[in-house]
mmJSON file of the N, C-alpha and C atoms, coordinates in Angstrom:
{"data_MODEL":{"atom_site":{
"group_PDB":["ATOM","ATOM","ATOM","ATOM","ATOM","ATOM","ATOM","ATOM","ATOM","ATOM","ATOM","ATOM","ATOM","ATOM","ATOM","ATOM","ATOM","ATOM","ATOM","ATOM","ATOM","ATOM","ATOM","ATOM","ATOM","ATOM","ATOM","ATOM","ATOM","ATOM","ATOM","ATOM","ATOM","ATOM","ATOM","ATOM","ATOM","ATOM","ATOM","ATOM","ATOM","ATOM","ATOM","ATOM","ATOM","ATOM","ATOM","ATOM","ATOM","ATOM","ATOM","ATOM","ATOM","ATOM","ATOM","ATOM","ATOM","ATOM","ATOM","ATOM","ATOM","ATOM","ATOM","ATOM","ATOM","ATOM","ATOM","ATOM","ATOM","ATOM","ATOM","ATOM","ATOM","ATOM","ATOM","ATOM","ATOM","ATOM","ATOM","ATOM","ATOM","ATOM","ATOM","ATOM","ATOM","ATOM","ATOM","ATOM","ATOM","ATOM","ATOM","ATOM","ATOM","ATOM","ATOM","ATOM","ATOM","ATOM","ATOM","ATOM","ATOM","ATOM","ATOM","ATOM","ATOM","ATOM","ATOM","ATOM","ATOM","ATOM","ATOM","ATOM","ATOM","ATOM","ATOM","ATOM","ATOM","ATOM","ATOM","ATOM","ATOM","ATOM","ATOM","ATOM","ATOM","ATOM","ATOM","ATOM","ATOM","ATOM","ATOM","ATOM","ATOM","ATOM","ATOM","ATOM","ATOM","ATOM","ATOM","ATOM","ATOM","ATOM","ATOM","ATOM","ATOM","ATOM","ATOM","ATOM","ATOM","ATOM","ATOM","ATOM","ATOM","ATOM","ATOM","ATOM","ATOM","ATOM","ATOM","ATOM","ATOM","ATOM","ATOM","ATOM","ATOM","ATOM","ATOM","ATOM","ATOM","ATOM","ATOM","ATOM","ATOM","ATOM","ATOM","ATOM","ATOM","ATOM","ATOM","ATOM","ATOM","ATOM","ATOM","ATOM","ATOM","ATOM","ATOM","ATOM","ATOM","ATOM","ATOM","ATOM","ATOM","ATOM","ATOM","ATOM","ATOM","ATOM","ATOM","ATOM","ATOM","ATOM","ATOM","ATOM","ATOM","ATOM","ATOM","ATOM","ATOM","ATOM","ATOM","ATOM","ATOM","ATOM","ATOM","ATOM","ATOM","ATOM","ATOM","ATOM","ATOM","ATOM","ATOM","ATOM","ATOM","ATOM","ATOM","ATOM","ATOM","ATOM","ATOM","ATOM","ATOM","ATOM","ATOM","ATOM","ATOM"],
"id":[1,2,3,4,5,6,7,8,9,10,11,12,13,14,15,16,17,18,19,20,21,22,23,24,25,26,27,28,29,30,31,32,33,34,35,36,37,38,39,40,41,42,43,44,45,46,47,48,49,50,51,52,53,54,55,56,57,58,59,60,61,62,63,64,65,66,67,68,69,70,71,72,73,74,75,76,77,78,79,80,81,82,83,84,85,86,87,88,89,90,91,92,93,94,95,96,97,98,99,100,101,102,103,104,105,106,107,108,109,110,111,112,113,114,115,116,117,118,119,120,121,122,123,124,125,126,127,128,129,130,131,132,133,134,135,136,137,138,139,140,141,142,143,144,145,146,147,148,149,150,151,152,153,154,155,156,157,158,159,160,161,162,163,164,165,166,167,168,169,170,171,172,173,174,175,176,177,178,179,180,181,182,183,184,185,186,187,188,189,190,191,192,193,194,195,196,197,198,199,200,201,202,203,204,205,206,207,208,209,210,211,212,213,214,215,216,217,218,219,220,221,222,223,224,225,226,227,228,229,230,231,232,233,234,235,236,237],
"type_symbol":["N","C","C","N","C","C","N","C","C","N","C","C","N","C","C","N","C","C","N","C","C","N","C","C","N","C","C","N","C","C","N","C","C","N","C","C","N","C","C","N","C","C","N","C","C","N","C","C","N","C","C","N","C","C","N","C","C","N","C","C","N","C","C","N","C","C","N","C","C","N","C","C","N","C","C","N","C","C","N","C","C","N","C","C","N","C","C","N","C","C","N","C","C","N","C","C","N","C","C","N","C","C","N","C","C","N","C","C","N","C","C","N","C","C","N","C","C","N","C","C","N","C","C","N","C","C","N","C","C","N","C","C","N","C","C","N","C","C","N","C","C","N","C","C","N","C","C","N","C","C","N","C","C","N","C","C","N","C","C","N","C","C","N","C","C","N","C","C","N","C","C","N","C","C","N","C","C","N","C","C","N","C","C","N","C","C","N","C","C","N","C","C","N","C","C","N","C","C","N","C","C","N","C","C","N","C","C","N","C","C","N","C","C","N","C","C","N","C","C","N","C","C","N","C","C","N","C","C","N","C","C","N","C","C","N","C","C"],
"label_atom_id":["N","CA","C","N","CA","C","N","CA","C","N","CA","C","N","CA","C","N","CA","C","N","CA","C","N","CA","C","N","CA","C","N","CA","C","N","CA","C","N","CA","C","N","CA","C","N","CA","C","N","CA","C","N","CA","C","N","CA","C","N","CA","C","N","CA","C","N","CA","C","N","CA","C","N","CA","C","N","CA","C","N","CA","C","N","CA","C","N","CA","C","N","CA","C","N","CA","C","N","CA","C","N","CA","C","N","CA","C","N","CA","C","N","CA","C","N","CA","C","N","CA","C","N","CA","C","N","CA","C","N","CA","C","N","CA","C","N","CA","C","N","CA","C","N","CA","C","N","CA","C","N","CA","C","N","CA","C","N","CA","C","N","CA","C","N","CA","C","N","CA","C","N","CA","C","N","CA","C","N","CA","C","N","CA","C","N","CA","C","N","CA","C","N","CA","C","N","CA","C","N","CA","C","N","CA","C","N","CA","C","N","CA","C","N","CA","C","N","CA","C","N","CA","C","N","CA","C","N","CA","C","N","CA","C","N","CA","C","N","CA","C","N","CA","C","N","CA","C","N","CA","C","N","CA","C","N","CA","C","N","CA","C","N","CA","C","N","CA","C","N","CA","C","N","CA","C"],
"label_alt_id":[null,null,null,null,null,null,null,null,null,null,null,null,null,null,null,null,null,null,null,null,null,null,null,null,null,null,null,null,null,null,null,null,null,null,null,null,null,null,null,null,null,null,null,null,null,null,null,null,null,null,null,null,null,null,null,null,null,null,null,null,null,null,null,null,null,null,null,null,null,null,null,null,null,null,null,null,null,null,null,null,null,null,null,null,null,null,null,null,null,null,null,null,null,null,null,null,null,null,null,null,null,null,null,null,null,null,null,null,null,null,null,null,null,null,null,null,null,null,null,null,null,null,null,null,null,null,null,null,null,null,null,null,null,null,null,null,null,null,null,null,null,null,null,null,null,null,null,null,null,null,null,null,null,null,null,null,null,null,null,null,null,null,null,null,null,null,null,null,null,null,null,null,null,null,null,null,null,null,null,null,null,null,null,null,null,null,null,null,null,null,null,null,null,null,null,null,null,null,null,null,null,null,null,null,null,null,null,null,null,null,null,null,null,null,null,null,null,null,null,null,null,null,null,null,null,null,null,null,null,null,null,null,null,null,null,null,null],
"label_comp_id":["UNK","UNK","UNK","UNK","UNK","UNK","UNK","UNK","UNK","UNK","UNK","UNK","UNK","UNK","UNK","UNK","UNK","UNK","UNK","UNK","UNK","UNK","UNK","UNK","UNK","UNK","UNK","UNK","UNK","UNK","UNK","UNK","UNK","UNK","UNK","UNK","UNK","UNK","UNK","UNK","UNK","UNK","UNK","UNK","UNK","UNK","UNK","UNK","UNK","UNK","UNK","UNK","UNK","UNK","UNK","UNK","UNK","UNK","UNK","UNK","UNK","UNK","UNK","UNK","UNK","UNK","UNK","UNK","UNK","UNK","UNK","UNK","UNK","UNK","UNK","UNK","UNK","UNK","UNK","UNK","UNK","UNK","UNK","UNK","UNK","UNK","UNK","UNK","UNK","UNK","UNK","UNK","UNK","UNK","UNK","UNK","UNK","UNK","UNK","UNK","UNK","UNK","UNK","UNK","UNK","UNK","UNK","UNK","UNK","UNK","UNK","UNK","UNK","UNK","UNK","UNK","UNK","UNK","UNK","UNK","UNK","UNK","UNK","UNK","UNK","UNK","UNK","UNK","UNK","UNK","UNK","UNK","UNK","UNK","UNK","UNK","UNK","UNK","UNK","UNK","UNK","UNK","UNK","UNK","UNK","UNK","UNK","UNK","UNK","UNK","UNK","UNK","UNK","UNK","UNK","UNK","UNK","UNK","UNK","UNK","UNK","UNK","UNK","UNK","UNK","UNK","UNK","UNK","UNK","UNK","UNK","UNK","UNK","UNK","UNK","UNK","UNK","UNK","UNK","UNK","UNK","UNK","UNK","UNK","UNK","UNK","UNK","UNK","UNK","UNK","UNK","UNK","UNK","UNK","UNK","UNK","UNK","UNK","UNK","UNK","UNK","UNK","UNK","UNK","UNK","UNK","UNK","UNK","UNK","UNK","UNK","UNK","UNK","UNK","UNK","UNK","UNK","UNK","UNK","UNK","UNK","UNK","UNK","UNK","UNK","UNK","UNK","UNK","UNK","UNK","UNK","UNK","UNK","UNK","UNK","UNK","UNK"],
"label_asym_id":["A","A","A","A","A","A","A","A","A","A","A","A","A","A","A","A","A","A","A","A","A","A","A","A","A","A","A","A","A","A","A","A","A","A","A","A","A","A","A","A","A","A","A","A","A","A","A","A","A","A","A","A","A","A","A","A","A","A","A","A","A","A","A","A","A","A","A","A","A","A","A","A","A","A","A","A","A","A","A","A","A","A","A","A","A","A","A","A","A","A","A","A","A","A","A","A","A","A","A","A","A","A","A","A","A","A","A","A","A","A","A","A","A","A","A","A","A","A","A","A","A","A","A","A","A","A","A","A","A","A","A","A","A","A","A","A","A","A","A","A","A","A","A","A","A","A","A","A","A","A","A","A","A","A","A","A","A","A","A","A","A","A","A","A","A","A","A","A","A","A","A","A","A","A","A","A","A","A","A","A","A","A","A","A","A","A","A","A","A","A","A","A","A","A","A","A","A","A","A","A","A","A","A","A","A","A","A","A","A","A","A","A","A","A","A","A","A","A","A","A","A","A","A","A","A","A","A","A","A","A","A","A","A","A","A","A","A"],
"label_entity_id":["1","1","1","1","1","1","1","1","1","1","1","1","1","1","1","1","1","1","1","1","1","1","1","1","1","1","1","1","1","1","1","1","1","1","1","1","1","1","1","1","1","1","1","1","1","1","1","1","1","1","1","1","1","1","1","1","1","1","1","1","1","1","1","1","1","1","1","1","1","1","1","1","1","1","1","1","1","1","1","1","1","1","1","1","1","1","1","1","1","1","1","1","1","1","1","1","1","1","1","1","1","1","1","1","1","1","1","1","1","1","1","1","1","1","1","1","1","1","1","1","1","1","1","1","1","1","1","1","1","1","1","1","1","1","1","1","1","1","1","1","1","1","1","1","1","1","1","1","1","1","1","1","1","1","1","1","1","1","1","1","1","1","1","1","1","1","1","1","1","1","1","1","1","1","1","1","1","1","1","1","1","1","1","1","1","1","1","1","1","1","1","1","1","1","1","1","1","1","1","1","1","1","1","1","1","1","1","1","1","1","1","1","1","1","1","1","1","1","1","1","1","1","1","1","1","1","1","1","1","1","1","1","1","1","1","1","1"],
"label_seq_id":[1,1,1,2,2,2,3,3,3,4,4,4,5,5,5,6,6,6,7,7,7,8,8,8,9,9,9,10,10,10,11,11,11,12,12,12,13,13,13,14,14,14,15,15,15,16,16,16,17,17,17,18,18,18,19,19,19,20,20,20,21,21,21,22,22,22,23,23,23,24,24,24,25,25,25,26,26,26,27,27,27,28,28,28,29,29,29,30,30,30,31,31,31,32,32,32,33,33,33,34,34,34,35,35,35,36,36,36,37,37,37,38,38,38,39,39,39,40,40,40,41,41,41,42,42,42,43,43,43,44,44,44,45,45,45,46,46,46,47,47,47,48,48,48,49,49,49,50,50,50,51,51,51,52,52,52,53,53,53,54,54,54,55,55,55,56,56,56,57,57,57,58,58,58,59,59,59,60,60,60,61,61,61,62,62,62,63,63,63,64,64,64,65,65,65,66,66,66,67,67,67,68,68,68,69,69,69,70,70,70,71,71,71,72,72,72,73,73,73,74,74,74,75,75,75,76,76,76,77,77,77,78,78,78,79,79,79],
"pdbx_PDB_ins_code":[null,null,null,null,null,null,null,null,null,null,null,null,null,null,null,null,null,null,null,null,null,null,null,null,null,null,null,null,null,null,null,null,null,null,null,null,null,null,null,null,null,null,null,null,null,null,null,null,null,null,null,null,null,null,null,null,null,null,null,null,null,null,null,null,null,null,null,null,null,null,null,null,null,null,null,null,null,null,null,null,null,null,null,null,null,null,null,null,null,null,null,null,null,null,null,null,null,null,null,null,null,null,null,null,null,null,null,null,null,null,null,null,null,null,null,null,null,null,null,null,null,null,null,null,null,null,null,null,null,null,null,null,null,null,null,null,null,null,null,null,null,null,null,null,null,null,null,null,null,null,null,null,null,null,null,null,null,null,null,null,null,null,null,null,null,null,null,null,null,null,null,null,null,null,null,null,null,null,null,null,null,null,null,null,null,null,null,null,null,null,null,null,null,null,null,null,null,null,null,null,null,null,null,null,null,null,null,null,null,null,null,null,null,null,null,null,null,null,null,null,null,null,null,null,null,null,null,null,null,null,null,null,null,null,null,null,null],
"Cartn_x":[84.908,86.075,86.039,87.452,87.207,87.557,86.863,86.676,88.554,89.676,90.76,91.703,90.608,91.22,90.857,89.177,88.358,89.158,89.522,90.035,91.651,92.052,93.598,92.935,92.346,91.89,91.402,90.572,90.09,91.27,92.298,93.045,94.296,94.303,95.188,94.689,93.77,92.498,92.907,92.523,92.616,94.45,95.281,96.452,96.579,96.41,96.666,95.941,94.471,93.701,94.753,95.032,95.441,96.953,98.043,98.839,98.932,97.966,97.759,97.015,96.267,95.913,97.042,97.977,99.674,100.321,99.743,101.046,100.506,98.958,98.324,98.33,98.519,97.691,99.453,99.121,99.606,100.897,101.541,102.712,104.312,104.678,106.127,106.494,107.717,107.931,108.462,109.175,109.289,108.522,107.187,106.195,105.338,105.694,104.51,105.331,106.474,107.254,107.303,107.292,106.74,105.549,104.661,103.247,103.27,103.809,104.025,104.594,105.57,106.636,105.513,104.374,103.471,102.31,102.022,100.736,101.248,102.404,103.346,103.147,103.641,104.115,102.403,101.198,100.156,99.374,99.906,99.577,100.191,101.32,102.225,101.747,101.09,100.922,99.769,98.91,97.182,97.5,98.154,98.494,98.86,99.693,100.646,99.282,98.206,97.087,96.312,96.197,94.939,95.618,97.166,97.636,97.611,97.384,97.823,96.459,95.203,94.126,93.659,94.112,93.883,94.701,95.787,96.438,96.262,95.487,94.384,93.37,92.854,91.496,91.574,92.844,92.915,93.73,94.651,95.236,93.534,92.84,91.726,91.325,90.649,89.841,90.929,91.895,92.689,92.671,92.913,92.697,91.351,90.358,89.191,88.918,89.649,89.342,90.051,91.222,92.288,91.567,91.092,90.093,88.904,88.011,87.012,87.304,88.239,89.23,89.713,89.594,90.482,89.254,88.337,87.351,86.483,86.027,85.995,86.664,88.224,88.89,88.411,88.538,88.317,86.92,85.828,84.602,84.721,85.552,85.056,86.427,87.803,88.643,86.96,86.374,85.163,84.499,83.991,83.475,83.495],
"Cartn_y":[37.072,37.851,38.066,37.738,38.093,39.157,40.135,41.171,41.165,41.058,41.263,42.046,41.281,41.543,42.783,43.117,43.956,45.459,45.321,46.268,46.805,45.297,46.285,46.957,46.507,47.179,48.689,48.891,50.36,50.996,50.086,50.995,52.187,50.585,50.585,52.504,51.846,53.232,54.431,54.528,55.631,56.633,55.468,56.061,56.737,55.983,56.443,57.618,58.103,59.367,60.388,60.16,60.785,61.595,60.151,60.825,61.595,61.157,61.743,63.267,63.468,64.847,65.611,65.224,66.019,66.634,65.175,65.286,66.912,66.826,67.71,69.021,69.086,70.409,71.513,72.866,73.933,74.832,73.62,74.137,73.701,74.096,74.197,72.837,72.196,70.937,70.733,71.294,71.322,71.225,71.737,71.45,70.659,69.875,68.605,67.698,67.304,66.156,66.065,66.99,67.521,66.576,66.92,66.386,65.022,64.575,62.869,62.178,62.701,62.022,61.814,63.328,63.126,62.015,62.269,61.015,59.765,59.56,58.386,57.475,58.562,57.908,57.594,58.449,58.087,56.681,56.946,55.187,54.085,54.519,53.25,52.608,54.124,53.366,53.052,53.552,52.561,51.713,51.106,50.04,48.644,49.562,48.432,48.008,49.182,49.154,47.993,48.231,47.225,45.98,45.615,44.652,44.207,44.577,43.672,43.45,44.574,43.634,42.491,42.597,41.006,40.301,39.835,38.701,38.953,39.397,39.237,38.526,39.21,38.046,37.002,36.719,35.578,34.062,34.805,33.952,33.764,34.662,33.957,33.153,33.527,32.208,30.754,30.995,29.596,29.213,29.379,28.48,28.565,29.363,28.646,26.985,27.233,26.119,25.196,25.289,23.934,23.686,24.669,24.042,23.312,23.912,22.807,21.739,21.589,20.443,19.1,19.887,18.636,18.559,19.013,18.524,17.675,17.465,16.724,15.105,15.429,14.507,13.918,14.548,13.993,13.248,13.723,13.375,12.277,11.649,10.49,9.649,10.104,8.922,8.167,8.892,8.304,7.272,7.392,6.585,5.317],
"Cartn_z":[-59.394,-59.036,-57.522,-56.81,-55.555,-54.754,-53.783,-53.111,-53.365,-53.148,-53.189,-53.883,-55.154,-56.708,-57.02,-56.377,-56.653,-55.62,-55.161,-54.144,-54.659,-54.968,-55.516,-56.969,-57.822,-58.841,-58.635,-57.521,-57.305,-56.525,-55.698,-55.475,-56.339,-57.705,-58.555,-59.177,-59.42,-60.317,-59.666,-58.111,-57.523,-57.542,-57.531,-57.617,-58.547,-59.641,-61.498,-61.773,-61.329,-61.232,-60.405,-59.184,-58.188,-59.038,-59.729,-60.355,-61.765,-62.544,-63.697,-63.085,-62.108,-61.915,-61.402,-60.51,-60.334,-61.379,-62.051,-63.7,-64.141,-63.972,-65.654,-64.206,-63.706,-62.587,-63.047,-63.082,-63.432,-62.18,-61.859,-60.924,-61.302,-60.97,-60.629,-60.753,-61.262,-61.64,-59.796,-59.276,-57.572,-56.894,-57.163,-56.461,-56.649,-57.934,-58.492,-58.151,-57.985,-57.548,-56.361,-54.912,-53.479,-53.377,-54.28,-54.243,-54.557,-55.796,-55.678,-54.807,-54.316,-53.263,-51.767,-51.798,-50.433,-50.406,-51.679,-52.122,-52.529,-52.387,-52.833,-51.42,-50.454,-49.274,-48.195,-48.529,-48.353,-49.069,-50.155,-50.646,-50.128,-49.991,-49.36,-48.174,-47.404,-45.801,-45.988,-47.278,-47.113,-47.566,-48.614,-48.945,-47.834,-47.061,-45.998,-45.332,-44.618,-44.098,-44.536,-45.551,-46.199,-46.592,-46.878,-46.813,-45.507,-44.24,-42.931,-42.076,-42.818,-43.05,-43.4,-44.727,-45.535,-45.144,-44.101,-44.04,-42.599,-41.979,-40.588,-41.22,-42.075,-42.34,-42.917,-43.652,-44.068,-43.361,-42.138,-41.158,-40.238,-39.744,-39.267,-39.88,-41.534,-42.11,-41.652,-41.823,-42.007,-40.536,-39.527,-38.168,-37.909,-38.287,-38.39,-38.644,-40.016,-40.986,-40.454,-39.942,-39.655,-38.515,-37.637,-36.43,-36.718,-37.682,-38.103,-38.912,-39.684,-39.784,-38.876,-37.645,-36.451,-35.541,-35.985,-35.592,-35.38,-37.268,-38.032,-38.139,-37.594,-37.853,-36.654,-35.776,-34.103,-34.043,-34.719,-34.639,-36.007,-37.075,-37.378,-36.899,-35.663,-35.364,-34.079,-33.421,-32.53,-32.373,-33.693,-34.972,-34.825],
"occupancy":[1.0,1.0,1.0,1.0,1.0,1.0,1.0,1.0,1.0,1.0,1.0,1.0,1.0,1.0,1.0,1.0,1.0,1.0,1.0,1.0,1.0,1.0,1.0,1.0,1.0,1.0,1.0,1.0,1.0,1.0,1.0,1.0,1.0,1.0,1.0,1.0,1.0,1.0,1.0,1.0,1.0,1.0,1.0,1.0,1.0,1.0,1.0,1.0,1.0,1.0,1.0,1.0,1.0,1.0,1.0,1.0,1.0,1.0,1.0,1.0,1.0,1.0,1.0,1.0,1.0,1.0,1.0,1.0,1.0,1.0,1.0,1.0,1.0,1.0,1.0,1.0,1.0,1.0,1.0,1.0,1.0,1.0,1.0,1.0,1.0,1.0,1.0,1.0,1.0,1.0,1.0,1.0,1.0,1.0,1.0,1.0,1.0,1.0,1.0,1.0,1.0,1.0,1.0,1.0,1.0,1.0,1.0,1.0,1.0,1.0,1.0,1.0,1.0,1.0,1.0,1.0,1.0,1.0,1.0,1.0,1.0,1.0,1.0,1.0,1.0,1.0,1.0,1.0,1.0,1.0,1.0,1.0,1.0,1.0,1.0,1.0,1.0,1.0,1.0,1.0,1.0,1.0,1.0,1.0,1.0,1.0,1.0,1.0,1.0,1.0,1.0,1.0,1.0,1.0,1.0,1.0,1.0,1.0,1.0,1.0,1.0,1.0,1.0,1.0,1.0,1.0,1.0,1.0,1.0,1.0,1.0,1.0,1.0,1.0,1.0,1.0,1.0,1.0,1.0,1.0,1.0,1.0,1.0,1.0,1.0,1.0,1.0,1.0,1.0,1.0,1.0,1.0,1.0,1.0,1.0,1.0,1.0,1.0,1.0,1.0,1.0,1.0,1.0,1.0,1.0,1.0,1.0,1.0,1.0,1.0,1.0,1.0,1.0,1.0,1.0,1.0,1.0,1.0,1.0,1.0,1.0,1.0,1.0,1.0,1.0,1.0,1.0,1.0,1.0,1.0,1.0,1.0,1.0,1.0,1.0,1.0,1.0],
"B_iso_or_equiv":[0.0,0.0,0.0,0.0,0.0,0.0,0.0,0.0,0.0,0.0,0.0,0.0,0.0,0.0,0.0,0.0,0.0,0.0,0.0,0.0,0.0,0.0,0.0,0.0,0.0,0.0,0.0,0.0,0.0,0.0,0.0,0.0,0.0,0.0,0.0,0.0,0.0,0.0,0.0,0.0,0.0,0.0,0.0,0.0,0.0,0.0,0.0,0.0,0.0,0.0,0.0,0.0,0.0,0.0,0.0,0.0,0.0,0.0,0.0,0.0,0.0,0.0,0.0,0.0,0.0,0.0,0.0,0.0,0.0,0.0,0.0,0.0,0.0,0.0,0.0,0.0,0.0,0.0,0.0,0.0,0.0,0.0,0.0,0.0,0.0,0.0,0.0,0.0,0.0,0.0,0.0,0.0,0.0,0.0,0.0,0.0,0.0,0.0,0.0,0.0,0.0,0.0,0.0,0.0,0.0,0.0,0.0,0.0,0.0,0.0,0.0,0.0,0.0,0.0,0.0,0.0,0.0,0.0,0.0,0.0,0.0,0.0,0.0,0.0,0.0,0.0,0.0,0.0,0.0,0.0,0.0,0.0,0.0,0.0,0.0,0.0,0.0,0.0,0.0,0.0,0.0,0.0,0.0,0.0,0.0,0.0,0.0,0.0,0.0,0.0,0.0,0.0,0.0,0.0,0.0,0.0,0.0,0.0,0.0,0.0,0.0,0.0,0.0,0.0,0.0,0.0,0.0,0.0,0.0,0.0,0.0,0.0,0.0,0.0,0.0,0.0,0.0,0.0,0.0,0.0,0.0,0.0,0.0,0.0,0.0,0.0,0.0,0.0,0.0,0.0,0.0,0.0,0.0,0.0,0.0,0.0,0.0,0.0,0.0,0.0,0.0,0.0,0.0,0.0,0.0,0.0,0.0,0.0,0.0,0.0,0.0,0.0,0.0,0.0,0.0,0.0,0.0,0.0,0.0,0.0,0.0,0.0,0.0,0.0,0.0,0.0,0.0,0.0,0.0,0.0,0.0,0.0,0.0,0.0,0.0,0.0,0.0],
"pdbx_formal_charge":[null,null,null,null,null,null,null,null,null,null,null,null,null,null,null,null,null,null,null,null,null,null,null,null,null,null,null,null,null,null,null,null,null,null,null,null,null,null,null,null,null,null,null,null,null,null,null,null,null,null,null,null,null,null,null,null,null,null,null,null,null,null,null,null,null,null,null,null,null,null,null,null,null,null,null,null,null,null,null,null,null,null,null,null,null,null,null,null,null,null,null,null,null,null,null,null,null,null,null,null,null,null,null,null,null,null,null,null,null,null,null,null,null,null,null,null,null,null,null,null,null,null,null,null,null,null,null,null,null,null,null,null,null,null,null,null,null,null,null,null,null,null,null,null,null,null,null,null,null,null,null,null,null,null,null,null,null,null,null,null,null,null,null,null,null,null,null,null,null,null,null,null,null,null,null,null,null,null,null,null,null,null,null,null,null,null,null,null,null,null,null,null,null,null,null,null,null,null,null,null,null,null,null,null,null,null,null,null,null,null,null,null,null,null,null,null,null,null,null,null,null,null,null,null,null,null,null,null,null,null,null,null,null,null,null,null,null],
"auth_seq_id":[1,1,1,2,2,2,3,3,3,4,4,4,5,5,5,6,6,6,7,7,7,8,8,8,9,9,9,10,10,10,11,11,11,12,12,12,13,13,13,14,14,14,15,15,15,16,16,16,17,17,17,18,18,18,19,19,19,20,20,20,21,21,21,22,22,22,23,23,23,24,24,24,25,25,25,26,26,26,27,27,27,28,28,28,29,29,29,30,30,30,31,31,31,32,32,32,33,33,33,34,34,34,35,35,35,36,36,36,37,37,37,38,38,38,39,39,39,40,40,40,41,41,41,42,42,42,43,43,43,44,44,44,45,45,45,46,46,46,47,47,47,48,48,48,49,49,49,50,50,50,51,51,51,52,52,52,53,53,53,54,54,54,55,55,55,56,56,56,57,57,57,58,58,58,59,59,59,60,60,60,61,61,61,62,62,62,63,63,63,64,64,64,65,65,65,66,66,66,67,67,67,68,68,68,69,69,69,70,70,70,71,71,71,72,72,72,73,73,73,74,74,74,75,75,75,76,76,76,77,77,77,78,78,78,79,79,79],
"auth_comp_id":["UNK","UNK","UNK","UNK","UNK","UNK","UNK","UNK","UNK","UNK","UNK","UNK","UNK","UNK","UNK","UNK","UNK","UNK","UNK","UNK","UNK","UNK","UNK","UNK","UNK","UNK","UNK","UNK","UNK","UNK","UNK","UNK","UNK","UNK","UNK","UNK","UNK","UNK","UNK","UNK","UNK","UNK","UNK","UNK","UNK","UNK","UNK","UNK","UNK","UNK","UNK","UNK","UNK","UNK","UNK","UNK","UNK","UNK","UNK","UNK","UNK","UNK","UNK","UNK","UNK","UNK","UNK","UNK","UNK","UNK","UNK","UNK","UNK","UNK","UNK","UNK","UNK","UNK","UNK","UNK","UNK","UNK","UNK","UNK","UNK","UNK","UNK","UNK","UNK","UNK","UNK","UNK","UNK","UNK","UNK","UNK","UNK","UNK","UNK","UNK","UNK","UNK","UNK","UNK","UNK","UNK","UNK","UNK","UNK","UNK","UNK","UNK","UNK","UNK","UNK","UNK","UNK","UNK","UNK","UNK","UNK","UNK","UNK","UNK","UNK","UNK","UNK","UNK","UNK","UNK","UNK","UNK","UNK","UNK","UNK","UNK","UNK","UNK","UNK","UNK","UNK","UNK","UNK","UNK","UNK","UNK","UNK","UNK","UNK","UNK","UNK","UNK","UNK","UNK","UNK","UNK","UNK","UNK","UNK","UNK","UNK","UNK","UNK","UNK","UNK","UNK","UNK","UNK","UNK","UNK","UNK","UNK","UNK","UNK","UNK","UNK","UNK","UNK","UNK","UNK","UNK","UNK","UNK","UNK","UNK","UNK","UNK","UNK","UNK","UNK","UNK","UNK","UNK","UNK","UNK","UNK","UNK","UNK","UNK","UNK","UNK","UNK","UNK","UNK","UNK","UNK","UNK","UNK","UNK","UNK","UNK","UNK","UNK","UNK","UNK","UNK","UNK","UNK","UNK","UNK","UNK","UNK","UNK","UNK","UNK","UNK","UNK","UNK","UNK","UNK","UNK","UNK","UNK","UNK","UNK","UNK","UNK"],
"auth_asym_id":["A","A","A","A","A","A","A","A","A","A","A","A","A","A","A","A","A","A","A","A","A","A","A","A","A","A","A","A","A","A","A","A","A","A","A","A","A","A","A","A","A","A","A","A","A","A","A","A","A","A","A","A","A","A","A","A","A","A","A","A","A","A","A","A","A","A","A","A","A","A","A","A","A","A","A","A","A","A","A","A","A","A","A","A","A","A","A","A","A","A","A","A","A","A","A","A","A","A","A","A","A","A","A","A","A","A","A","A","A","A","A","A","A","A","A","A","A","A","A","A","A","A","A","A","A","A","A","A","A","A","A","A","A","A","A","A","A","A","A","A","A","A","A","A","A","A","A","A","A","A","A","A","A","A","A","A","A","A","A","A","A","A","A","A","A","A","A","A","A","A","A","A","A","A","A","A","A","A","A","A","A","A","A","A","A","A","A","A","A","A","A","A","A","A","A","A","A","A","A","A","A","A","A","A","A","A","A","A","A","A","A","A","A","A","A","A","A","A","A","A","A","A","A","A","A","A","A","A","A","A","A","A","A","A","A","A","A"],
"auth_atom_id":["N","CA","C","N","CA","C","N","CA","C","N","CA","C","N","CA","C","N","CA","C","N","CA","C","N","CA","C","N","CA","C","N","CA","C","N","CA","C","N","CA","C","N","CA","C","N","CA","C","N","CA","C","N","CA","C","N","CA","C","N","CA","C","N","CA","C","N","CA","C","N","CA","C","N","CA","C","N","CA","C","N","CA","C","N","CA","C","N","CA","C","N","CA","C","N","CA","C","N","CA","C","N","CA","C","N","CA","C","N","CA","C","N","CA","C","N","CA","C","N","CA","C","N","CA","C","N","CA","C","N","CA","C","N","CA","C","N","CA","C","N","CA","C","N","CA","C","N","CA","C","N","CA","C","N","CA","C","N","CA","C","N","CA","C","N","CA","C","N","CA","C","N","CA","C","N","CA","C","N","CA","C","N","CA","C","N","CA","C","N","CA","C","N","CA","C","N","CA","C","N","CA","C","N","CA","C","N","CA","C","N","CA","C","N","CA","C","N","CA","C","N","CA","C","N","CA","C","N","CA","C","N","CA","C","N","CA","C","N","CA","C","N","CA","C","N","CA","C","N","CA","C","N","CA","C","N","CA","C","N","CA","C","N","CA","C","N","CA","C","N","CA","C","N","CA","C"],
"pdbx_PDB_model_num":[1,1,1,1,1,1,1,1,1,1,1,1,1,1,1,1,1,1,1,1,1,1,1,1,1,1,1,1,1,1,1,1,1,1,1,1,1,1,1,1,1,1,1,1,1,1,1,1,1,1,1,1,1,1,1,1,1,1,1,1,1,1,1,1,1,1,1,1,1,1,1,1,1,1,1,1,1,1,1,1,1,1,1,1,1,1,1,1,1,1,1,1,1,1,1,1,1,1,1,1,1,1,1,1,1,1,1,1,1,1,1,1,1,1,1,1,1,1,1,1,1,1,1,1,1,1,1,1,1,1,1,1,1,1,1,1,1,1,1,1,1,1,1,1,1,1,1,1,1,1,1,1,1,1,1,1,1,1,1,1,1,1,1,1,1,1,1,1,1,1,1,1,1,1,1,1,1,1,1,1,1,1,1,1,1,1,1,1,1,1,1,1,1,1,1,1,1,1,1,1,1,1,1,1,1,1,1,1,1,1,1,1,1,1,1,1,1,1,1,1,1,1,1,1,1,1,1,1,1,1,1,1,1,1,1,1,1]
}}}
């Protein structure tokens, strides 16, 4: 399984805890929907966060690779 999968999974987890404790906690239906709408919009931006991570690290891996690629190529046109 890869670190990716593994990460939206715990993130997935953490939301679903986060909202099922809103749901069950002893307030005001105004003030538990206040509270989702705040932890809503905190997920969103870790989300965006950790999405523009992973497509940093994954546009690096890839011109890495297309660079050691034309490398390669360069070192057997030599040949």
């Amino acid at each position: 399984m890869n670190s990716s999968k593994v990460l939206l999974g715990v993130l997935g987890g953490l939301a679903a805890g986060a909202l099922a404790g809103i749901l069950f906690a002893p307030d005001k239906g105004s003030k538990t929907r206040k509270k989702i709408v705040d932890k809503s919009k905190g997920f969103a931006d870790d989300m965006k966060g950790k999405f523009e991570e992973l497509y940093e690290d994954v546009t690096d891996k890839y011109e890495n690779l297309l660079q050691d690629a034309k490398g390669l190529v360069s070192k057997n046109q030599v040949k």
